[in-house]
KEKE-3310 file (N, C-alpha, C; in steps of 0.2 Angstrom, whole numbers, plus 5000, padded with zeros to 4 digits):
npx = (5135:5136:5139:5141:5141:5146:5143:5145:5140:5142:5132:5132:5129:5117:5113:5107:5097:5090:5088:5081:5069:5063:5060:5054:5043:5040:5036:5023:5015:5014:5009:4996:4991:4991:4978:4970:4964:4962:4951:4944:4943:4936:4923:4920:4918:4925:4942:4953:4963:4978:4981:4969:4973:4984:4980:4972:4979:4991:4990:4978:4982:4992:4989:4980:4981:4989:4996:5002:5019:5022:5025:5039:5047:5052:5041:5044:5049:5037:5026:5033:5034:5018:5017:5026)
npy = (5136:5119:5105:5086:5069:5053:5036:5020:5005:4988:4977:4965:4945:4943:4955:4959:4954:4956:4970:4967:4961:4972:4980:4973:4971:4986:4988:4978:4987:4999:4995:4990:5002:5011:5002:5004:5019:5022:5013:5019:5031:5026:5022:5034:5039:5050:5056:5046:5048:5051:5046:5038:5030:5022:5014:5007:4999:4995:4997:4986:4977:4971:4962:4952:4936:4931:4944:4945:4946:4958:4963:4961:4970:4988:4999:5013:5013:5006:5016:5027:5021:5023:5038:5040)
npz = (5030:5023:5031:5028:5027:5026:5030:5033:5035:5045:5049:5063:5063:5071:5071:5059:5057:5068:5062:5048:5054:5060:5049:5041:5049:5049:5038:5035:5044:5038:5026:5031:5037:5028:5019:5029:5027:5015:5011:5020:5016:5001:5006:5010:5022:5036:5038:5043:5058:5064:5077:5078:5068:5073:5086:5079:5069:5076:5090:5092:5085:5088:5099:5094:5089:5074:5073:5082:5083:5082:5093:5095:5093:5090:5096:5093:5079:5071:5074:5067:5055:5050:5048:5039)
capx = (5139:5132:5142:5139:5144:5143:5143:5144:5139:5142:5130:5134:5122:5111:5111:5105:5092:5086:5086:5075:5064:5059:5060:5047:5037:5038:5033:5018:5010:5014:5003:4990:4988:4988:4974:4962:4964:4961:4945:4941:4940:4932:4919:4915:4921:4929:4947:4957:4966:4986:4982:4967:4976:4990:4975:4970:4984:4996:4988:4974:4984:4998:4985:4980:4988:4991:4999:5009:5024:5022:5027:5044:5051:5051:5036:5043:5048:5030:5022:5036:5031:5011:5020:5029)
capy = (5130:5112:5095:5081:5063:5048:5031:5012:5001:4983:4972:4957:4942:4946:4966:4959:4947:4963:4975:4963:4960:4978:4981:4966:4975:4993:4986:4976:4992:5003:4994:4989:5009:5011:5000:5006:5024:5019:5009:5023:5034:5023:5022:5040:5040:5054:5053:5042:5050:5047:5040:5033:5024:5017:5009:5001:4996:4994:4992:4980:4970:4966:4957:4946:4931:4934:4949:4945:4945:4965:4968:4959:4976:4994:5005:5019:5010:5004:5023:5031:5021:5024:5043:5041)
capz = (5027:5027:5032:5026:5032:5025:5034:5030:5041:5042:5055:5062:5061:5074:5071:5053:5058:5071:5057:5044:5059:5061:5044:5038:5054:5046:5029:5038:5047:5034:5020:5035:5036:5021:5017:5033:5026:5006:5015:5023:5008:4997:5008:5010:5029:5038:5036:5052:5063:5066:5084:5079:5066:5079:5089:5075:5065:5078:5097:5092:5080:5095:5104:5091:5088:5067:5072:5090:5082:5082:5098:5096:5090:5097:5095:5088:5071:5069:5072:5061:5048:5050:5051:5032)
cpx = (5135:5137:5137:5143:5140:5146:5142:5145:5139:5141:5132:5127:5115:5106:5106:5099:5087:5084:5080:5071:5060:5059:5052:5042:5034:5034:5025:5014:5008:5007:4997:4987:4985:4981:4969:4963:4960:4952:4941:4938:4936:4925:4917:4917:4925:4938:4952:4963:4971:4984:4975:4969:4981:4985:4974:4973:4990:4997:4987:4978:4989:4994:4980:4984:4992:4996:5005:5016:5026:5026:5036:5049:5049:5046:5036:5046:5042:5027:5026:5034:5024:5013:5023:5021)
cpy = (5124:5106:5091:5074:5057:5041:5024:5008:4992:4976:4966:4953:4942:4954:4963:4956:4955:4969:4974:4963:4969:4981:4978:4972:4981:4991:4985:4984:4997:5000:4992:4996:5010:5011:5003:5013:5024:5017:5013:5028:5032:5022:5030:5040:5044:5051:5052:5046:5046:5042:5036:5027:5017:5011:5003:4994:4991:4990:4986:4975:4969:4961:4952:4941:4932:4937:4949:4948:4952:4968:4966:4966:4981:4996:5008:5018:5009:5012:5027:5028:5023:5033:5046:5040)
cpz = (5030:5026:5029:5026:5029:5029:5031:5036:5040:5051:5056:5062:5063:5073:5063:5054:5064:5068:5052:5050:5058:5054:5041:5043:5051:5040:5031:5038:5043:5030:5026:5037:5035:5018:5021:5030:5018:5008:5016:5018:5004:4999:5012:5018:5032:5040:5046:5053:5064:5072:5084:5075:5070:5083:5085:5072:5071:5084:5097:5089:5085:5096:5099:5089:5081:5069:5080:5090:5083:5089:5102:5094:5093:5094:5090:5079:5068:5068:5068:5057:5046:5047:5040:5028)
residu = (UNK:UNK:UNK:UNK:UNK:UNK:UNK:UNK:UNK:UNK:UNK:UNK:UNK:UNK:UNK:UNK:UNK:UNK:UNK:UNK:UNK:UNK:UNK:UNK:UNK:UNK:UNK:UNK:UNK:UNK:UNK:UNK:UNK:UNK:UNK:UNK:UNK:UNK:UNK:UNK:UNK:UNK:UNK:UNK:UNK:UNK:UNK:UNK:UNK:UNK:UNK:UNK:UNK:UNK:UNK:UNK:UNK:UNK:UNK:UNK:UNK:UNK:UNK:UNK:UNK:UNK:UNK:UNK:UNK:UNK:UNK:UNK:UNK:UNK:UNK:UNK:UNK:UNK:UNK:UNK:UNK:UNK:UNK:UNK)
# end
């Protein structure tokens, strides 16, 4: 037998401003994956490894300014998205 449960949620202003926040973020790393993978392909390269991807995409890019803004959100949303 399987349940199933449906759910409506309804954030307040903050909860909605912290969900787009980590949202934009997942979007960001995903396509910056994305793109070093694709890169990596086309250029005949063996293919990048999950945690060398995080290094790349995710580590490195905290510690740049551009990308600082990365580190306002948790972790595990950023590598589940690299993950999807």
């Amino acid at each position: 037998m399987q349940l199933r449960y449906n759910f409506r949620v309804y954030p307040g202003p903050g909860q909605s401003a912290a969900l787009a926040r980590a949202f934009g973020c997942a979007r960001v790393v995903f396509n910056d994956g994305l793109r070093a993978r694709q890169e990596s392909h086309a250029a005949r390269l063996p293919y990048v490894t999950d945690t060398d991807l995080q290094k790349q995409v995710i580590t490195a890019a905290k510690r740049t300014d551009e990308r600082a803004w990365l580190g306002e959100v948790s972790s595990v949303v950023l590598v589940q998205s690299l993950r999807d």
